[in-house]
N, CA, C and O atoms as a GROMACS GRO file, in nm:
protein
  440
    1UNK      N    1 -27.250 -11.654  13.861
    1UNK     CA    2 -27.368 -11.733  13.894
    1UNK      C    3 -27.483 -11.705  13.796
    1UNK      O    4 -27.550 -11.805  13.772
    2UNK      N    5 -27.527 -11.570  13.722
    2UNK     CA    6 -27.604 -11.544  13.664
    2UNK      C    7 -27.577 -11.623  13.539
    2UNK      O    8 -27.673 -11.686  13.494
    3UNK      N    9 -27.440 -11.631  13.464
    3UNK     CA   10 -27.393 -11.717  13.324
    3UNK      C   11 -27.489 -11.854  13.338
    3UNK      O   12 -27.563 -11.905  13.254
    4UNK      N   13 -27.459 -11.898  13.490
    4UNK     CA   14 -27.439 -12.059  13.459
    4UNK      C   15 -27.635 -12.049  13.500
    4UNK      O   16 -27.691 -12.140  13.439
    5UNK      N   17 -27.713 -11.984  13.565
    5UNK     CA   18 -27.828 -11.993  13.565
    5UNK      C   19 -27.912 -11.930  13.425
    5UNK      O   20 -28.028 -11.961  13.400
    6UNK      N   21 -27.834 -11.843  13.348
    6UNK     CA   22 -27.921 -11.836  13.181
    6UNK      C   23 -27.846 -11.977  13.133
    6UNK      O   24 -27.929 -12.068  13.143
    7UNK      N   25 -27.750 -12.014  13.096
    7UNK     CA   26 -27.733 -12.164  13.044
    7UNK      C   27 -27.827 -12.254  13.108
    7UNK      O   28 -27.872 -12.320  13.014
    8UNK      N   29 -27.870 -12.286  13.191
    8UNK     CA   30 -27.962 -12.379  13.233
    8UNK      C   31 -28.085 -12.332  13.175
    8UNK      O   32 -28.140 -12.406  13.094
    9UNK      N   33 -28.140 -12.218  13.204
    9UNK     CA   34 -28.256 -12.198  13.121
    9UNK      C   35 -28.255 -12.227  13.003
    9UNK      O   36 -28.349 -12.291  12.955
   10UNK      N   37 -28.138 -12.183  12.921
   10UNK     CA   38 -28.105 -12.233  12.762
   10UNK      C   39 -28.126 -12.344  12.746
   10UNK      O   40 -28.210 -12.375  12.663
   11UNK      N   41 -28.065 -12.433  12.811
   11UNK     CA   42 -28.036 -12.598  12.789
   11UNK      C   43 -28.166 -12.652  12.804
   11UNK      O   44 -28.210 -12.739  12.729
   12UNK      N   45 -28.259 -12.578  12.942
   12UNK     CA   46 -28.394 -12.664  12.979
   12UNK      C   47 -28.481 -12.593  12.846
   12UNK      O   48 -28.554 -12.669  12.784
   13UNK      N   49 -28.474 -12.473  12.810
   13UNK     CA   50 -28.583 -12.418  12.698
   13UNK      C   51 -28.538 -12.481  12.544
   13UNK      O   52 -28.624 -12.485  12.456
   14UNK      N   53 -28.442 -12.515  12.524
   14UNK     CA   54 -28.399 -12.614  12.408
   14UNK      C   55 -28.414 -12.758  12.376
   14UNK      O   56 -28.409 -12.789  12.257
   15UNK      N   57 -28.430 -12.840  12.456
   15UNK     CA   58 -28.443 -12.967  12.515
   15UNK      C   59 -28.619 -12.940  12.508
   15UNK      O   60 -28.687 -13.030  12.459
   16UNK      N   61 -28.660 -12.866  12.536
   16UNK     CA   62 -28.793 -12.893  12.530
   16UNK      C   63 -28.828 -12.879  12.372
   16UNK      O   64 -28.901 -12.952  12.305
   17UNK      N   65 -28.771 -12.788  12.341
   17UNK     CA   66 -28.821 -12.811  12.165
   17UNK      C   67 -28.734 -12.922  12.098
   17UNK      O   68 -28.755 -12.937  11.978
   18UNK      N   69 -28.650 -12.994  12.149
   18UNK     CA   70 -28.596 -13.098  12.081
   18UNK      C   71 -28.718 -13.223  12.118
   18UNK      O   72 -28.744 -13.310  12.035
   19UNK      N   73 -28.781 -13.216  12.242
   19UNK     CA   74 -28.905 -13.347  12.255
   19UNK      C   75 -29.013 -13.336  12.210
   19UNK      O   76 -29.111 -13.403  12.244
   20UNK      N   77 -29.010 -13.258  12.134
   20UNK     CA   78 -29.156 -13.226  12.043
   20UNK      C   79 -29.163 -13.344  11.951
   20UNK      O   80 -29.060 -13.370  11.888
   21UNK      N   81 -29.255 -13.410  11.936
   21UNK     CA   82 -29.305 -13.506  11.829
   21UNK      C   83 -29.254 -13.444  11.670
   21UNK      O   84 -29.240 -13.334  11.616
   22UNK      N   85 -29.240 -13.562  11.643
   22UNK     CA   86 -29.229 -13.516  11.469
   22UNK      C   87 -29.312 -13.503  11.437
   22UNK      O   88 -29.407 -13.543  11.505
   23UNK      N   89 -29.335 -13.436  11.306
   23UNK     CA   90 -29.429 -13.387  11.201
   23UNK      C   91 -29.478 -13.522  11.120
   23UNK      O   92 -29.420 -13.596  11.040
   24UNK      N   93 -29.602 -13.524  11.172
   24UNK     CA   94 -29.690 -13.599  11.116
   24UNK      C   95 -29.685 -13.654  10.922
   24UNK      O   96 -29.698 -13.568  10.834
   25UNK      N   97 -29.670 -13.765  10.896
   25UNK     CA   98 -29.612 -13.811  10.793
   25UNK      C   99 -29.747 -13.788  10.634
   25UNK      O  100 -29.740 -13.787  10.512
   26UNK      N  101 -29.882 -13.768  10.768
   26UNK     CA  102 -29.944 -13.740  10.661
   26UNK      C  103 -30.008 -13.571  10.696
   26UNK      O  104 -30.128 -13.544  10.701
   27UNK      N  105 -29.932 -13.504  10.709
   27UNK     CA  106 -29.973 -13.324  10.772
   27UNK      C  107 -29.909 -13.261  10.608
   27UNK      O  108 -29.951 -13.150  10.578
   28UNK      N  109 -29.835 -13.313  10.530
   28UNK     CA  110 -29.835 -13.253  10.401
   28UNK      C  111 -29.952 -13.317  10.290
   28UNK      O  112 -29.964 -13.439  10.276
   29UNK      N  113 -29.998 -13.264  10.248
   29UNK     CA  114 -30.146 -13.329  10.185
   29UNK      C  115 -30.111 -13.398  10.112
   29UNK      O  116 -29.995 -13.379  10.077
   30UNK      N  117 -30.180 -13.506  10.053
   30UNK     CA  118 -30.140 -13.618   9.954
   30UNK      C  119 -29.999 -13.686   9.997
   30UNK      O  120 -29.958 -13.778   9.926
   31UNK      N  121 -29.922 -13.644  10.115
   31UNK     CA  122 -29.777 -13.646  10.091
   31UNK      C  123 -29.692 -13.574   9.991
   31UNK      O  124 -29.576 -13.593   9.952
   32UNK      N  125 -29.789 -13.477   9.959
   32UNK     CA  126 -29.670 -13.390   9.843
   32UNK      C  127 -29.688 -13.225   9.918
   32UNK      O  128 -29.765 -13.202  10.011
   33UNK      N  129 -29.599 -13.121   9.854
   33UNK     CA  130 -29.617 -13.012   9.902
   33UNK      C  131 -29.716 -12.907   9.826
   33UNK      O  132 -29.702 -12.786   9.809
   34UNK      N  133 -29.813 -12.988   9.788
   34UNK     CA  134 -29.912 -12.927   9.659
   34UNK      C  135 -30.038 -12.916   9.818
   34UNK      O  136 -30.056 -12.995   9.910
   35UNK      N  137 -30.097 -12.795   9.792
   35UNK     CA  138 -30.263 -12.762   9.783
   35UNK      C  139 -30.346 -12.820   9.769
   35UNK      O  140 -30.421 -12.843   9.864
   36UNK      N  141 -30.363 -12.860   9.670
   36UNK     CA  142 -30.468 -12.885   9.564
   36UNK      C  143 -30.402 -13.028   9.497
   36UNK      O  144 -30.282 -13.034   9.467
   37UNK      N  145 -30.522 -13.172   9.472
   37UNK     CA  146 -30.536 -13.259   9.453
   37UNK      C  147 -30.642 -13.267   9.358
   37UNK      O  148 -30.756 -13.275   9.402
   38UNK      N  149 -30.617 -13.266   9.212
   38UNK     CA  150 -30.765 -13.223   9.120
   38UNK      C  151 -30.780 -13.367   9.085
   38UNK      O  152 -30.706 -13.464   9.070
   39UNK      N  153 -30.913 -13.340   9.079
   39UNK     CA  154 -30.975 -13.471   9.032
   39UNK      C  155 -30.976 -13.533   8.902
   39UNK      O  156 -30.930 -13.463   8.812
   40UNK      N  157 -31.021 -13.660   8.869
   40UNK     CA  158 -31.050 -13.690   8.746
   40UNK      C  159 -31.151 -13.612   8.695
   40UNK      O  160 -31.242 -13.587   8.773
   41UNK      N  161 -31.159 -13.557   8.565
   41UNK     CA  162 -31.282 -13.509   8.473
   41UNK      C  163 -31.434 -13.617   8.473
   41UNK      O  164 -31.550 -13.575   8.470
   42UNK      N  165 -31.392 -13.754   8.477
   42UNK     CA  166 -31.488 -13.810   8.505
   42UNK      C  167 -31.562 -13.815   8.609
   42UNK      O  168 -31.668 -13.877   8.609
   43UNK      N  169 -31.519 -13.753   8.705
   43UNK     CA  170 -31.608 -13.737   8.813
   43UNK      C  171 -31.688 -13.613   8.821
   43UNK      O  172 -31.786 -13.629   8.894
   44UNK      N  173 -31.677 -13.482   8.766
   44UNK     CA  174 -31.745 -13.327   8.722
   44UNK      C  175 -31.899 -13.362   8.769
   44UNK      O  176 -31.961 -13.312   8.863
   45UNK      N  177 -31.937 -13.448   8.688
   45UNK     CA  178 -32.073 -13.398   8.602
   45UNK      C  179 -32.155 -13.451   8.777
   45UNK      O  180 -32.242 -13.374   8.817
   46UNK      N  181 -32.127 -13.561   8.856
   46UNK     CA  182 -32.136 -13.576   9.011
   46UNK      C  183 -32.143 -13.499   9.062
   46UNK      O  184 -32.241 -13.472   9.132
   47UNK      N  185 -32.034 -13.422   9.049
   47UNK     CA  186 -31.984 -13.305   9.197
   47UNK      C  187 -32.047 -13.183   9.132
   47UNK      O  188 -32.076 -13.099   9.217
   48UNK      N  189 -32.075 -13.150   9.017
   48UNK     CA  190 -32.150 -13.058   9.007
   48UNK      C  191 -32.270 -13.064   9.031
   48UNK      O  192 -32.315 -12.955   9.065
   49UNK      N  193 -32.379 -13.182   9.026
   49UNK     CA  194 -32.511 -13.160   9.063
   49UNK      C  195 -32.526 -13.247   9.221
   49UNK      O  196 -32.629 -13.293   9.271
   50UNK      N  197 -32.374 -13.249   9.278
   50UNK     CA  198 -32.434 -13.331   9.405
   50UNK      C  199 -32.471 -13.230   9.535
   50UNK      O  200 -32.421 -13.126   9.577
   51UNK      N  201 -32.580 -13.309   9.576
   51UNK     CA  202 -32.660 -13.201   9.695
   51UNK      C  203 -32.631 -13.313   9.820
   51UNK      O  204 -32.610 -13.435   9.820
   52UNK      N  205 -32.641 -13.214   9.922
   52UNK     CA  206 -32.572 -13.253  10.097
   52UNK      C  207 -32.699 -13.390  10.114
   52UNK      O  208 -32.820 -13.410  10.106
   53UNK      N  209 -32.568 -13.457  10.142
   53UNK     CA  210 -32.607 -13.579  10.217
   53UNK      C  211 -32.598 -13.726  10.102
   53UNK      O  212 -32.622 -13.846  10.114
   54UNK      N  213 -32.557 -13.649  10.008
   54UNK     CA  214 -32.526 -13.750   9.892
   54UNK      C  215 -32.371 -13.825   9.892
   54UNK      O  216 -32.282 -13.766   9.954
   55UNK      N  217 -32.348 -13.917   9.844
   55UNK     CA  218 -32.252 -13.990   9.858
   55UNK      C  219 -32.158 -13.989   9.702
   55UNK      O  220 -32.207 -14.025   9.596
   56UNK      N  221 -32.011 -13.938   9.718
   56UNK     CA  222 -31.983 -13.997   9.544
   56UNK      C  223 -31.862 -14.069   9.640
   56UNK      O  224 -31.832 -14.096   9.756
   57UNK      N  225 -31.801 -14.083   9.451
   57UNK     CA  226 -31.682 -14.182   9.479
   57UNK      C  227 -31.598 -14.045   9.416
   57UNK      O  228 -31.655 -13.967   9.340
   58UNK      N  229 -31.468 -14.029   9.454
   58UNK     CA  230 -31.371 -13.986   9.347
   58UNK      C  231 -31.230 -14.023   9.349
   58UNK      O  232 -31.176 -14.075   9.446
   59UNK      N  233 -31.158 -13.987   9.212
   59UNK     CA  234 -31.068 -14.049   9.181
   59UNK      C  235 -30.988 -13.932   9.110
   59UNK      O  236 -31.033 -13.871   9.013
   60UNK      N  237 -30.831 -13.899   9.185
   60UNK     CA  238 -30.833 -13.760   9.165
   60UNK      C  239 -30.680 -13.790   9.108
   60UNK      O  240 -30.620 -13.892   9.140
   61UNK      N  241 -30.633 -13.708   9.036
   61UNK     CA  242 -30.511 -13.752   8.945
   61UNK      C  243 -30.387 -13.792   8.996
   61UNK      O  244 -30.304 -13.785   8.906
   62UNK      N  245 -30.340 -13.830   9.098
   62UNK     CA  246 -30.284 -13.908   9.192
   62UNK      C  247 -30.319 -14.017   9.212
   62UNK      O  248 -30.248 -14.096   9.275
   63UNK      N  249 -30.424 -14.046   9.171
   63UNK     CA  250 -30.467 -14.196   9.183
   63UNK      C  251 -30.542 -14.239   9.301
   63UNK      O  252 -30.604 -14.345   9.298
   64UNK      N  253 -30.542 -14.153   9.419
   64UNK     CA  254 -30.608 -14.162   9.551
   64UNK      C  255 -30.740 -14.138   9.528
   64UNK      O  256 -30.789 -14.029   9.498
   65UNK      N  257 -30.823 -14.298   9.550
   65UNK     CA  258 -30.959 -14.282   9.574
   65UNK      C  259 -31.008 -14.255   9.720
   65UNK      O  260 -30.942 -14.283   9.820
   66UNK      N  261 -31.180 -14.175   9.719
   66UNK     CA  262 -31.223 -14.103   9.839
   66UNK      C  263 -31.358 -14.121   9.834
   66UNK      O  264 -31.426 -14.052   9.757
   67UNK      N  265 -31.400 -14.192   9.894
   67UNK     CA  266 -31.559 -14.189   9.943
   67UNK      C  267 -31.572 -14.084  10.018
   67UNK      O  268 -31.508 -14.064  10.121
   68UNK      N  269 -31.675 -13.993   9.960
   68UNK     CA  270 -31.729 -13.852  10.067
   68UNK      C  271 -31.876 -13.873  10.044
   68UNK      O  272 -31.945 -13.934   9.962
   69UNK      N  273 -31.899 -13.781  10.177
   69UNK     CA  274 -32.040 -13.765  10.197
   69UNK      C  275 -31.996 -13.607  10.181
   69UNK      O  276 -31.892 -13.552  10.217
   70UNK      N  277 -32.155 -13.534  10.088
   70UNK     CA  278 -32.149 -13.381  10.086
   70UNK      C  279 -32.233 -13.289  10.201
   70UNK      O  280 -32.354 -13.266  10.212
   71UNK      N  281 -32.153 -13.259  10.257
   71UNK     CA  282 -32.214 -13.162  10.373
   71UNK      C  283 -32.291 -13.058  10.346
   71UNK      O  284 -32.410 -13.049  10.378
   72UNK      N  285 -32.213 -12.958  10.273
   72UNK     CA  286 -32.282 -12.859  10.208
   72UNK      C  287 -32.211 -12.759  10.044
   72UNK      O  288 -32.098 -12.766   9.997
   73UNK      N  289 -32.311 -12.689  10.005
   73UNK     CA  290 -32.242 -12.645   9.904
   73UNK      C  291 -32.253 -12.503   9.944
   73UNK      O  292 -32.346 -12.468  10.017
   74UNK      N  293 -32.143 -12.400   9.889
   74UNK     CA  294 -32.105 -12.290   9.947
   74UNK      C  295 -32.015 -12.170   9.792
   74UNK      O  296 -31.981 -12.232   9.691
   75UNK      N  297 -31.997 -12.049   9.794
   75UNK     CA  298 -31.942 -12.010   9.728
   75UNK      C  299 -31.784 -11.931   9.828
   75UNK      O  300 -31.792 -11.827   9.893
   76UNK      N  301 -31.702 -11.984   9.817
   76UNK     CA  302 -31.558 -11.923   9.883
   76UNK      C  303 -31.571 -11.769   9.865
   76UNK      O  304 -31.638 -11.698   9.790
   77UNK      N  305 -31.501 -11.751   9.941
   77UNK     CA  306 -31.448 -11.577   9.949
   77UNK      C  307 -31.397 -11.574   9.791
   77UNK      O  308 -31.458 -11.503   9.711
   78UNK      N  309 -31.269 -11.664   9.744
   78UNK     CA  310 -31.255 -11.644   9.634
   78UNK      C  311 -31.321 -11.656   9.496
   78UNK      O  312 -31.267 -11.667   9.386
   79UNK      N  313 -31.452 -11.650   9.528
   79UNK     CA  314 -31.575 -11.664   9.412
   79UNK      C  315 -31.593 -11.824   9.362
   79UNK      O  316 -31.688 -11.878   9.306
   80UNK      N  317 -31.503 -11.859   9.390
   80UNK     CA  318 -31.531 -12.016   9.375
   80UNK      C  319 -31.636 -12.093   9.436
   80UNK      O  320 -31.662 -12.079   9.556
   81UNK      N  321 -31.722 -12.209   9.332
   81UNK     CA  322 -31.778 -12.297   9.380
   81UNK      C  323 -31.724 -12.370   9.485
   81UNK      O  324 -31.601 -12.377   9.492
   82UNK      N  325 -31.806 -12.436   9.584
   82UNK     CA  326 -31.693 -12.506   9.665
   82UNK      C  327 -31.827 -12.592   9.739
   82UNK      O  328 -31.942 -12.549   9.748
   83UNK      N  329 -31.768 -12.747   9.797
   83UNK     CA  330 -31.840 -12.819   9.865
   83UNK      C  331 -31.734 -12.865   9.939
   83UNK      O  332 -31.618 -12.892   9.909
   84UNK      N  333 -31.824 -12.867  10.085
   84UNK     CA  334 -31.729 -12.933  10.177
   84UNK      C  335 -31.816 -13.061  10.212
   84UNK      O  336 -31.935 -13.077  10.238
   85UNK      N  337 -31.697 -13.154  10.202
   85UNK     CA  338 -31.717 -13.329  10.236
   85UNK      C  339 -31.691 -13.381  10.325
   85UNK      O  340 -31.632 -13.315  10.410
   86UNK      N  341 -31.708 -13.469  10.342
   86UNK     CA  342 -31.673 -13.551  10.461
   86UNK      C  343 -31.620 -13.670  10.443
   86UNK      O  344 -31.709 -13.742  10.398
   87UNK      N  345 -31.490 -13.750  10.458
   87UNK     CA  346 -31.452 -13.918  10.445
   87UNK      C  347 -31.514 -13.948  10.635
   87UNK      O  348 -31.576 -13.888  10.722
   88UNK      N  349 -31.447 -14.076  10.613
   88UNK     CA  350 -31.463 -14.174  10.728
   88UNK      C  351 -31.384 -14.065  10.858
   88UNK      O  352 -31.424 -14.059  10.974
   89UNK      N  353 -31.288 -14.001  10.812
   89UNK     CA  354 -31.200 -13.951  10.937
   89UNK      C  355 -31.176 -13.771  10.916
   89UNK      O  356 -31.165 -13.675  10.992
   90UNK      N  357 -31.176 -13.785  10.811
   90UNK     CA  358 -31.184 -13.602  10.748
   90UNK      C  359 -31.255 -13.508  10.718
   90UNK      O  360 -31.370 -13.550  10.702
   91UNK      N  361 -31.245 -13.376  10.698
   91UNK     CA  362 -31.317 -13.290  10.638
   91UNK      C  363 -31.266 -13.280  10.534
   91UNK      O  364 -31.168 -13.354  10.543
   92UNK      N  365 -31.268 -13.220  10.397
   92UNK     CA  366 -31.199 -13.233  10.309
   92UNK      C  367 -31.286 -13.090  10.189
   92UNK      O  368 -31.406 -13.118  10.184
   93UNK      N  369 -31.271 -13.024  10.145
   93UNK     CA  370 -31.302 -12.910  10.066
   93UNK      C  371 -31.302 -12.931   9.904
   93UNK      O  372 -31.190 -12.940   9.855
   94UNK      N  373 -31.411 -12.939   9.816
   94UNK     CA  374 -31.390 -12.992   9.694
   94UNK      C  375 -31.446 -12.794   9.600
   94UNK      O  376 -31.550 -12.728   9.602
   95UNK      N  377 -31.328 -12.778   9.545
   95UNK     CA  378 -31.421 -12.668   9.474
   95UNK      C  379 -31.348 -12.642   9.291
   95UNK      O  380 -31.243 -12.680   9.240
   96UNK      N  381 -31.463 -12.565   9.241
   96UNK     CA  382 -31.449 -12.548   9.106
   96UNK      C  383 -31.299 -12.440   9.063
   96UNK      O  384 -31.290 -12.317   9.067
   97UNK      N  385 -31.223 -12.516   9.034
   97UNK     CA  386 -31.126 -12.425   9.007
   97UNK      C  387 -31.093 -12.397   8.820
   97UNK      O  388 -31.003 -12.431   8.744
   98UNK      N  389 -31.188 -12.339   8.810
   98UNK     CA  390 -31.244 -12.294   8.655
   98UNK      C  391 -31.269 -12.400   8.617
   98UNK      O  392 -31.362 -12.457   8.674
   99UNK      N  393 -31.188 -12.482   8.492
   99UNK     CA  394 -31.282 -12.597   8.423
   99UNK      C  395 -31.217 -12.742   8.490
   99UNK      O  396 -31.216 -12.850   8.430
  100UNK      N  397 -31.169 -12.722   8.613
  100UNK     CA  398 -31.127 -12.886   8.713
  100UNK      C  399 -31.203 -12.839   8.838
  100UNK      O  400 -31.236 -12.724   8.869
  101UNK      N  401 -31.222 -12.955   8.901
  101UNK     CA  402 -31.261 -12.968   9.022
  101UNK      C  403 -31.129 -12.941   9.135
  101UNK      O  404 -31.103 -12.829   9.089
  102UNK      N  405 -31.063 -12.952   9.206
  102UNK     CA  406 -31.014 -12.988   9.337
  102UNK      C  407 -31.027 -13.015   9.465
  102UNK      O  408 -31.121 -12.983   9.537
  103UNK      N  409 -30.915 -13.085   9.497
  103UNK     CA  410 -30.954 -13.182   9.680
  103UNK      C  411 -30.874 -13.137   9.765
  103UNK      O  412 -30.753 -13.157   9.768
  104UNK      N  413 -30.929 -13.080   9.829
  104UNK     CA  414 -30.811 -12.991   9.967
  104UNK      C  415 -30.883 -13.040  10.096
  104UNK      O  416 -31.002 -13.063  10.118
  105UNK      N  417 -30.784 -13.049  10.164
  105UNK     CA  418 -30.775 -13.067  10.312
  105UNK      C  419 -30.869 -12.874  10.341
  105UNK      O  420 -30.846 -12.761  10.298
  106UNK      N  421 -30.966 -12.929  10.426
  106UNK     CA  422 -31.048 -12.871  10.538
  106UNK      C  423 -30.966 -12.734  10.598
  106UNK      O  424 -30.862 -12.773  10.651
  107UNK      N  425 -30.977 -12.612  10.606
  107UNK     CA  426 -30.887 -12.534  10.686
  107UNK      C  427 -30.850 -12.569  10.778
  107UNK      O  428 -30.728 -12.575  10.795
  108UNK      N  429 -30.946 -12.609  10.884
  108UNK     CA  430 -30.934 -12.677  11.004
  108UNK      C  431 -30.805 -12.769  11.011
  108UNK      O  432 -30.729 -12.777  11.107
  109UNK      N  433 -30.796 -12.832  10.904
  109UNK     CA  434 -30.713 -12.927  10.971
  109UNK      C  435 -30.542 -12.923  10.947
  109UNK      O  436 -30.456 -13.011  10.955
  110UNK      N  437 -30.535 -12.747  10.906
  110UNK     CA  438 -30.409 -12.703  10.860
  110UNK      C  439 -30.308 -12.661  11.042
  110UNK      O  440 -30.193 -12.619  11.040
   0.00000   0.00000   0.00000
């Protein structure tokens, strides 16, 4: 009696991780398994003098354009420049990674 009552627990505790939703199609960034999304060079000379509440456009070497608003500017734990943005639906993290910019997804939303 004990066999056939751990198999039921098995079967009911397995079955529950089989109804779990799939993994969100956009939960890998860009759709790729990269970090980091660097920007065009033409956009620098913006994101370096932009102050919170300002608006750019960017266009980041993937080709994915992003209207952000700048929240604030900040220096990372890892000594890096860094501004965090805002789109229509995201947070999104833009910082100096020596002589490129980059576009990362928000910790939060890892």
């Amino acid at each position: 009696m004990n066999k056939l009552a751990l198999i039921g627990v098995l079967v009911v505790g397995m079955s529950g991780c089989a109804s779990q939703p799939e993994k969100d199609n956009n939960s890998d960034w860009q759709g790729t398994h990269q970090s980091v999304d660097y920007i065009l060079s033409p956009n620098y000379d913006a994101i370096a003098s932009a102050v919170p509440g300002q608006s750019l456009s960017l266009t980041t070497r993937s080709q994915r354009n992003y209207n952000v608003t700048i929240v604030k500017r900040y220096f990372a734990a890892s000594g890096r420049e860094c501004l965090e943005a805002e789109t229509q639906t995201n947070t999104m993290v833009v910082c100096d990674y020596s002589n490129e910019w980059g576009l990362s997804r928000a910790f939060e939303q890892f």
